[in-house]
DRENPA-3360 file (N, C-alpha, C; in nm, 2 decimals, always signed):
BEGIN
1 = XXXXXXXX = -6.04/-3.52/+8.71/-5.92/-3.49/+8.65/-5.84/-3.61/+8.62 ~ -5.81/-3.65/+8.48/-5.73/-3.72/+8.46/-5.59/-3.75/+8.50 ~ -5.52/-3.86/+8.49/-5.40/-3.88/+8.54/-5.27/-3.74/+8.50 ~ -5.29/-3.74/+8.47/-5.19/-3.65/+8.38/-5.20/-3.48/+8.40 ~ -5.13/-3.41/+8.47/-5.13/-3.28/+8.53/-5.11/-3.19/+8.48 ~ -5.18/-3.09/+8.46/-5.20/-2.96/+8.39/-5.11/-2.85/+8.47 ~ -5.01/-2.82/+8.36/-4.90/-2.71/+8.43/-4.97/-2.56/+8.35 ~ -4.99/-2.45/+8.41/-5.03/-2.35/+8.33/-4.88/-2.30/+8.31;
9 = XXXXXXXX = -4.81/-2.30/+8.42/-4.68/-2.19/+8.36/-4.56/-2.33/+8.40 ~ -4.47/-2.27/+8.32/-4.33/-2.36/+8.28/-4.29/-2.37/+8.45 ~ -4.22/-2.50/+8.50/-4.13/-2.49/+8.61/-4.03/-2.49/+8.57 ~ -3.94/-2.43/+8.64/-3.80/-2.42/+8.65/-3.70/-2.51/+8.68 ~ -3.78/-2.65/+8.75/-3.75/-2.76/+8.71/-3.73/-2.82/+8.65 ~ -3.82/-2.77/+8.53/-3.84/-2.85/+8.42/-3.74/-2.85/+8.33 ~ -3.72/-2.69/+8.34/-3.62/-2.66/+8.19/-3.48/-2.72/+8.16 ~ -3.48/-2.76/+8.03/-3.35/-2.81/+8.01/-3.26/-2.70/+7.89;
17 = XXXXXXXX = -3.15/-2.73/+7.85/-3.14/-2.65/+7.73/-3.22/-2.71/+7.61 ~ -3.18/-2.65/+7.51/-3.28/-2.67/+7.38/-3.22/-2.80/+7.32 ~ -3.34/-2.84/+7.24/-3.33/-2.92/+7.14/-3.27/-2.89/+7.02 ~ -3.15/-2.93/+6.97/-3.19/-2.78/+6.81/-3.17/-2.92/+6.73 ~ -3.25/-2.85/+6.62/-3.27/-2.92/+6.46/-3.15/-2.94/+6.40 ~ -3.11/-3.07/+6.35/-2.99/-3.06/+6.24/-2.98/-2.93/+6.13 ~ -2.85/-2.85/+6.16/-2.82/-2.77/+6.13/-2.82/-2.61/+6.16 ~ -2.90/-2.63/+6.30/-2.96/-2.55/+6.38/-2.85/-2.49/+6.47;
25 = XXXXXXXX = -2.79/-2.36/+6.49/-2.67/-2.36/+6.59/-2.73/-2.25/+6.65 ~ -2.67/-2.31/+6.83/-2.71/-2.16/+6.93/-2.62/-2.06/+6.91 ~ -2.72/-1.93/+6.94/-2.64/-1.78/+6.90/-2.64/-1.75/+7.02 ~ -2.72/-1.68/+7.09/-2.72/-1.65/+7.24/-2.83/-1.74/+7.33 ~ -2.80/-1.69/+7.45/-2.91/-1.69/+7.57/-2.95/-1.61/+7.66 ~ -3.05/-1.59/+7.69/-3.11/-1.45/+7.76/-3.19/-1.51/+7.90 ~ -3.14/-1.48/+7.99/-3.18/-1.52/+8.10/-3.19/-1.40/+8.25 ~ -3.28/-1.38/+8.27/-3.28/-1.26/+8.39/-3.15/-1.25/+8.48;
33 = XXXXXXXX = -3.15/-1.13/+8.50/-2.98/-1.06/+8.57/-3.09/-1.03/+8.74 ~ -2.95/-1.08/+8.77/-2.97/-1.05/+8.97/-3.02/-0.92/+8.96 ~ -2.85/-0.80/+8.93/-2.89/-0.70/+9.00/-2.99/-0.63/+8.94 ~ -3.01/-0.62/+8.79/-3.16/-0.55/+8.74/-3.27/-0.59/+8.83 ~ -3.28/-0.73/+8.88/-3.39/-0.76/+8.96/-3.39/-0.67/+9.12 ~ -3.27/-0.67/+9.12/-3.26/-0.62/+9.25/-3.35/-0.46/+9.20 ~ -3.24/-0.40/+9.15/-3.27/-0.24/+9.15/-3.43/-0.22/+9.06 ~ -3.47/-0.29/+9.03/-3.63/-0.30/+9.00/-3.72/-0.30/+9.08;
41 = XXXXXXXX = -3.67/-0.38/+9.20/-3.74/-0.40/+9.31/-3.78/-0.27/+9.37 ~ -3.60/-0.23/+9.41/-3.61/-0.13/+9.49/-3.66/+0.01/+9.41 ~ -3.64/+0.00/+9.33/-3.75/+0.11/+9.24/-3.91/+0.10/+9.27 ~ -3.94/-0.01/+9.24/-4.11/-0.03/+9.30/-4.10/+0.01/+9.46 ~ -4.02/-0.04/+9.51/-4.02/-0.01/+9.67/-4.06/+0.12/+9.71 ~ -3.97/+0.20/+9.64/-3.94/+0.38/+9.68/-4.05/+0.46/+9.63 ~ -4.12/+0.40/+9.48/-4.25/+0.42/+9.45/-4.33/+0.37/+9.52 ~ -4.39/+0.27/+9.55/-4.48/+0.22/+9.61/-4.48/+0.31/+9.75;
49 = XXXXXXXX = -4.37/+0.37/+9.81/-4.34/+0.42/+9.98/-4.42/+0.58/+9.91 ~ -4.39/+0.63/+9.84/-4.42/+0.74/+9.80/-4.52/+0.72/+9.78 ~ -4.63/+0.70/+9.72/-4.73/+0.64/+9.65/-4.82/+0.66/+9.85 ~ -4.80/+0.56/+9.87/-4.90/+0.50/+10.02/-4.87/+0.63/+10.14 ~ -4.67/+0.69/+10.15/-4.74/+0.72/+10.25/-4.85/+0.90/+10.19 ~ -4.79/+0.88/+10.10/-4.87/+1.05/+9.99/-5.04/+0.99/+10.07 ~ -5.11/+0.87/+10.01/-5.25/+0.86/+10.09/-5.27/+0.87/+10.18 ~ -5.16/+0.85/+10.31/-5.17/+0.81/+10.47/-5.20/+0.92/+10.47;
57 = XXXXXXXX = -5.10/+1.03/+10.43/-5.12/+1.17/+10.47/-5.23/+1.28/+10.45 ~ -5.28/+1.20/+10.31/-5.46/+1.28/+10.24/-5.53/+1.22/+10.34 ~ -5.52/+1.14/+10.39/-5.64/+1.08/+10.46/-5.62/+1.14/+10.63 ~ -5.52/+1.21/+10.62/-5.51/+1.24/+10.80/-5.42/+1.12/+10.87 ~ -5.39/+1.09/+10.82/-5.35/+0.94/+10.90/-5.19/+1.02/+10.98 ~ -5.19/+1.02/+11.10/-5.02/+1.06/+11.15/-4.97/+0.97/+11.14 ~ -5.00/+0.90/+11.10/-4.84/+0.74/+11.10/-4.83/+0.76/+10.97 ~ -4.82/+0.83/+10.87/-4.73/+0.79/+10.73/-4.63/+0.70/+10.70;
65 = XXXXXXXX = -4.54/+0.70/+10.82/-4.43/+0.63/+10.80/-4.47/+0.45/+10.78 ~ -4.62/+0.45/+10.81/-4.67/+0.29/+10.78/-4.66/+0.27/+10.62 ~ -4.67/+0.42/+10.54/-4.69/+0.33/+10.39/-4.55/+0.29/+10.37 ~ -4.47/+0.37/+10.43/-4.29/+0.33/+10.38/-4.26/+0.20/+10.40 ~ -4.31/+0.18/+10.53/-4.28/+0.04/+10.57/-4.36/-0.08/+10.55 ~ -4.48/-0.07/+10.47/-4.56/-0.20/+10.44/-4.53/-0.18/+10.25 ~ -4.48/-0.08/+10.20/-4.47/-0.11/+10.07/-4.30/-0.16/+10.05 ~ -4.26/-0.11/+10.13/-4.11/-0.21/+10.10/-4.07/-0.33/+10.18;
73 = XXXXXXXX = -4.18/-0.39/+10.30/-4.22/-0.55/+10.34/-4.29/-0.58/+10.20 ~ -4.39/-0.56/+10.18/-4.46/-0.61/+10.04/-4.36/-0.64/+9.96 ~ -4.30/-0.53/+9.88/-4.22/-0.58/+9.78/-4.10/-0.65/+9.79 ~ -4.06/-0.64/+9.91/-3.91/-0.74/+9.97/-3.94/-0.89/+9.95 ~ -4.12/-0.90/+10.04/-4.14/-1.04/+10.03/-4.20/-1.10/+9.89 ~ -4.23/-1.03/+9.83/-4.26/-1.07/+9.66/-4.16/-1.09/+9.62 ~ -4.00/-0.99/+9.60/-3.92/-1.01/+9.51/-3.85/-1.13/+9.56 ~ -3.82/-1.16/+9.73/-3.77/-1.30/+9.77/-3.85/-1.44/+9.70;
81 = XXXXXXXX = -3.98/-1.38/+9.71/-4.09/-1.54/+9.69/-4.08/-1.58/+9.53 ~ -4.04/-1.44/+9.44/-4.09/-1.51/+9.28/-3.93/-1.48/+9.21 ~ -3.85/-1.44/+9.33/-3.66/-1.41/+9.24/-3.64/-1.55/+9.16 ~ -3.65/-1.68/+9.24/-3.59/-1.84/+9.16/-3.66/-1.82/+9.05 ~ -3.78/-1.79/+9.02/-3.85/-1.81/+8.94/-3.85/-1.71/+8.81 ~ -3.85/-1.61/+8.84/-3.82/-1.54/+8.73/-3.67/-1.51/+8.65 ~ -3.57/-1.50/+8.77/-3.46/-1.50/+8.74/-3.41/-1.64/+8.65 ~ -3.50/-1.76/+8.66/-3.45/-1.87/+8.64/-3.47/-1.94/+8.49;
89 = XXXXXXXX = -3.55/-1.85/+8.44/-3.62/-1.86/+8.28/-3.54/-1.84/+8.21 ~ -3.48/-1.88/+8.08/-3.39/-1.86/+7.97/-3.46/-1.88/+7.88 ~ -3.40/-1.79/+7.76/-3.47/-1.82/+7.66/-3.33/-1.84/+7.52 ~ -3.36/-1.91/+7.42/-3.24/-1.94/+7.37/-3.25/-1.87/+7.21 ~ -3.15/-1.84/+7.12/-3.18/-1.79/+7.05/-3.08/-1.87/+6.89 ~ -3.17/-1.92/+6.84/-3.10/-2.04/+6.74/-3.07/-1.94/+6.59 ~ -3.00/-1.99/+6.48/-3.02/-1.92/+6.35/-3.12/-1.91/+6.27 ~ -3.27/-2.01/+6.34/-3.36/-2.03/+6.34/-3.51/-1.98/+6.37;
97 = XXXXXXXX = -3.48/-1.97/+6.51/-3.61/-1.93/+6.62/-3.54/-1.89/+6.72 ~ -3.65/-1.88/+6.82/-3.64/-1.81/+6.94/-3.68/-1.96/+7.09 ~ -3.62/-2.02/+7.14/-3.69/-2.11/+7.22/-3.72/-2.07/+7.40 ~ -3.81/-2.08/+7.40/-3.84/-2.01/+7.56/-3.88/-2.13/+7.63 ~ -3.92/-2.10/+7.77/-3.95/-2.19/+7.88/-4.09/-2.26/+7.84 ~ -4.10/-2.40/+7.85/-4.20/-2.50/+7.84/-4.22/-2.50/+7.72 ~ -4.07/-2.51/+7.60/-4.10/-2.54/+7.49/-4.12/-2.43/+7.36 ~ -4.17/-2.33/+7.43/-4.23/-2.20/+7.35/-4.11/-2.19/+7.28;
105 = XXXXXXXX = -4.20/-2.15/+7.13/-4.10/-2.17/+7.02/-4.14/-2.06/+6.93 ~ -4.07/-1.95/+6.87/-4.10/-1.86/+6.81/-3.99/-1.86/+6.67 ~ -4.04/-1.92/+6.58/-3.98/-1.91/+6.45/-3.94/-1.75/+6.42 ~ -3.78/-1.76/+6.35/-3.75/-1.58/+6.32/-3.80/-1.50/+6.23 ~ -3.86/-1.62/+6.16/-3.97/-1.52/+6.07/-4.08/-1.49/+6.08 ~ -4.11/-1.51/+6.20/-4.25/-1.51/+6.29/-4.23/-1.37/+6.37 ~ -4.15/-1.32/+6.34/-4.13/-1.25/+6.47/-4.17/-1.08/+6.38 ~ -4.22/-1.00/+6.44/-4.30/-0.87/+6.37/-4.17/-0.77/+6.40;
113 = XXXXXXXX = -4.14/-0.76/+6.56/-4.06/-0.65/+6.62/-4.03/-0.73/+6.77 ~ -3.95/-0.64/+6.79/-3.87/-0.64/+6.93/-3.85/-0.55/+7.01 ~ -3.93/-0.50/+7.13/-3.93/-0.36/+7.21/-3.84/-0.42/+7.31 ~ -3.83/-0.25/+7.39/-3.78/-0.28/+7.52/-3.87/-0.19/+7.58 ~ -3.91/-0.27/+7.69/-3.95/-0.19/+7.79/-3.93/-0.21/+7.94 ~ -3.86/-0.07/+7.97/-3.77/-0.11/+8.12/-3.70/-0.18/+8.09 ~ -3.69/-0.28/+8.19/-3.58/-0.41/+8.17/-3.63/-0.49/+8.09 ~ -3.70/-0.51/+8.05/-3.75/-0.61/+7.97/-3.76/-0.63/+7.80;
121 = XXXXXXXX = -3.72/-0.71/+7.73/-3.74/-0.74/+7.58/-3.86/-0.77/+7.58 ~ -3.97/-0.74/+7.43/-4.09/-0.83/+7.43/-4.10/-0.85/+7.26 ~ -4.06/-0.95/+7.24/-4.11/-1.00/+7.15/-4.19/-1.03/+7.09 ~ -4.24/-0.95/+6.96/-4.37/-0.91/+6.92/-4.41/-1.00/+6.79 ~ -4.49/-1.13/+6.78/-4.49/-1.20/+6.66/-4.60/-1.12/+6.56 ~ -4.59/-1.18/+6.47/-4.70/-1.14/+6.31/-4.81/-1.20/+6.37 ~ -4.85/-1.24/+6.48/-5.04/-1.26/+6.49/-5.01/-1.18/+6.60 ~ -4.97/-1.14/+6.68/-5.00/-0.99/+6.77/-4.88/-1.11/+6.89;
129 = XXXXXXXX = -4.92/-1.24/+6.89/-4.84/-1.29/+7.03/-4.70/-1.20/+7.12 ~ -4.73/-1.20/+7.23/-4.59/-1.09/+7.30/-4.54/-1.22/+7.36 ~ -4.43/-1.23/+7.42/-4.33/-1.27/+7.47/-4.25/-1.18/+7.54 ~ -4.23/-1.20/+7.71/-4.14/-1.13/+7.77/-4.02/-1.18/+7.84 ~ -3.90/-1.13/+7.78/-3.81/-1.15/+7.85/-3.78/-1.06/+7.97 ~ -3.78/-1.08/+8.06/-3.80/-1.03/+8.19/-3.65/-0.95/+8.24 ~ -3.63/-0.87/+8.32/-3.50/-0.84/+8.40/-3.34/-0.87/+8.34 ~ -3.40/-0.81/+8.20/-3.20/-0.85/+8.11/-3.15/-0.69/+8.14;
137 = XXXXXXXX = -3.02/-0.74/+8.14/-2.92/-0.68/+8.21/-2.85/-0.53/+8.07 ~ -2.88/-0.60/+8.01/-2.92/-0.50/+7.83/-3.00/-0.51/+7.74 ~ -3.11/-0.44/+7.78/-3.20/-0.45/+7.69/-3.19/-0.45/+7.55 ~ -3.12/-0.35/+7.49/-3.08/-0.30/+7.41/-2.99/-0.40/+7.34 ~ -2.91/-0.47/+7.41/-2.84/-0.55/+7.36/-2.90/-0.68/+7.34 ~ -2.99/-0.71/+7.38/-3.10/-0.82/+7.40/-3.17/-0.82/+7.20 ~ -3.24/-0.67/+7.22/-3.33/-0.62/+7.10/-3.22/-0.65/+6.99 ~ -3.09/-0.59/+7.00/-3.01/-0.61/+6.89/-2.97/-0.75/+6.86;
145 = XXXXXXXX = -2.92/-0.84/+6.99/-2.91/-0.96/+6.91/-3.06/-1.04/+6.83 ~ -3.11/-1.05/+6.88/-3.23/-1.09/+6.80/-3.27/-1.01/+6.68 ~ -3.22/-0.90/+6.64/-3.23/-0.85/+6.51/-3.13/-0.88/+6.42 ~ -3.04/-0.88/+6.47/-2.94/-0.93/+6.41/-2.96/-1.05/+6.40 ~ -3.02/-1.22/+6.45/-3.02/-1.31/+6.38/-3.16/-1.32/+6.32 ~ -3.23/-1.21/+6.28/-3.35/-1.21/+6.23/-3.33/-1.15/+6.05 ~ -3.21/-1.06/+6.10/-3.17/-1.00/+5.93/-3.22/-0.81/+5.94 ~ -3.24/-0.79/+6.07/-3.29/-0.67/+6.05/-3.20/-0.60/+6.12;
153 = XXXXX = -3.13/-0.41/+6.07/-3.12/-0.33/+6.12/-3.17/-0.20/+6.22 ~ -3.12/-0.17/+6.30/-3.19/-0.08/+6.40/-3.27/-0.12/+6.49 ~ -3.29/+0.01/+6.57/-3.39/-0.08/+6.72/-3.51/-0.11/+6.73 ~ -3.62/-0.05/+6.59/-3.75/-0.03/+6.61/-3.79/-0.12/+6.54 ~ -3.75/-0.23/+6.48/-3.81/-0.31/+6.38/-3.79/-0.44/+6.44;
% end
């Protein structure tokens, strides 16, 4: 391996705000919301407890009460281990493009559509590329600002 280190995903270290191009002005910023993350979690949690102890019990098992409590240890200690990290991503939105973590840069006329799903925006380019904006606090409001500096009306386009 050469001197020079291969990052596959952006640190949160790393990120600075944007660079913008002469003439270039920031519109918004989109960056993951606490409590969406929170109540996301605890949504996987309550599923996940349903989910396990529903098997404990097909399987005969009398401790059911084990799936409640290893599916909301599981997801407590995931949502603690990857919250800096996901919560910590921004993505910026210029009259231009779209600029995301480690550079990612999505021209506005590149861009096909804009979904939401759950909490999440995904940004859909003209060669199929997705982009997700993770745990916003309005999705909806997310989808519309980016249509709005894109030139387009309504939520499906």
């Amino acid at each position: 391996m050469s001197e020079q280190e291969f990052e596959l995903e952006p640190r949160l270290e790393s990120q600075t705000g944007p660079d913008l191009e002469p003439g270039e002005r920031l519109i918004d910023s989109f960056s993951g919301n606490l409590t969406t993350y929170v109540k996301e979690h605890v949504l996987l949690a309550a599923l996940g407890s349903v989910l396990m102890s529903g098997i404990l019990i097909y399987m005969g098992n009398p401790h059911a009460w084990a799936g409640v409590v290893g599916s909301v240890a599981a997801i407590a200690v995931r949502g603690v281990y990857v919250a800096r990290e996901q919560l910590g991503f921004t993505w910026y939105l210029t009259n231009r493009r779209m600029i995301g973590p480690g550079g990612r840069t999505i021209l506005l006329e590149n861009i096909e559509k804009v979904n939401v799903i759950f909490s999440a925006a995904q940004v859909v380019t003209r060669t199929g590329d997705k982009y997700m904006m993770k745990y916003q606090a309005d999705t909806k409001a997310t989808q519309a600002a980016i249509n709005l500096a894109r030139g387009v009306t309504g939520d499906t386009a």
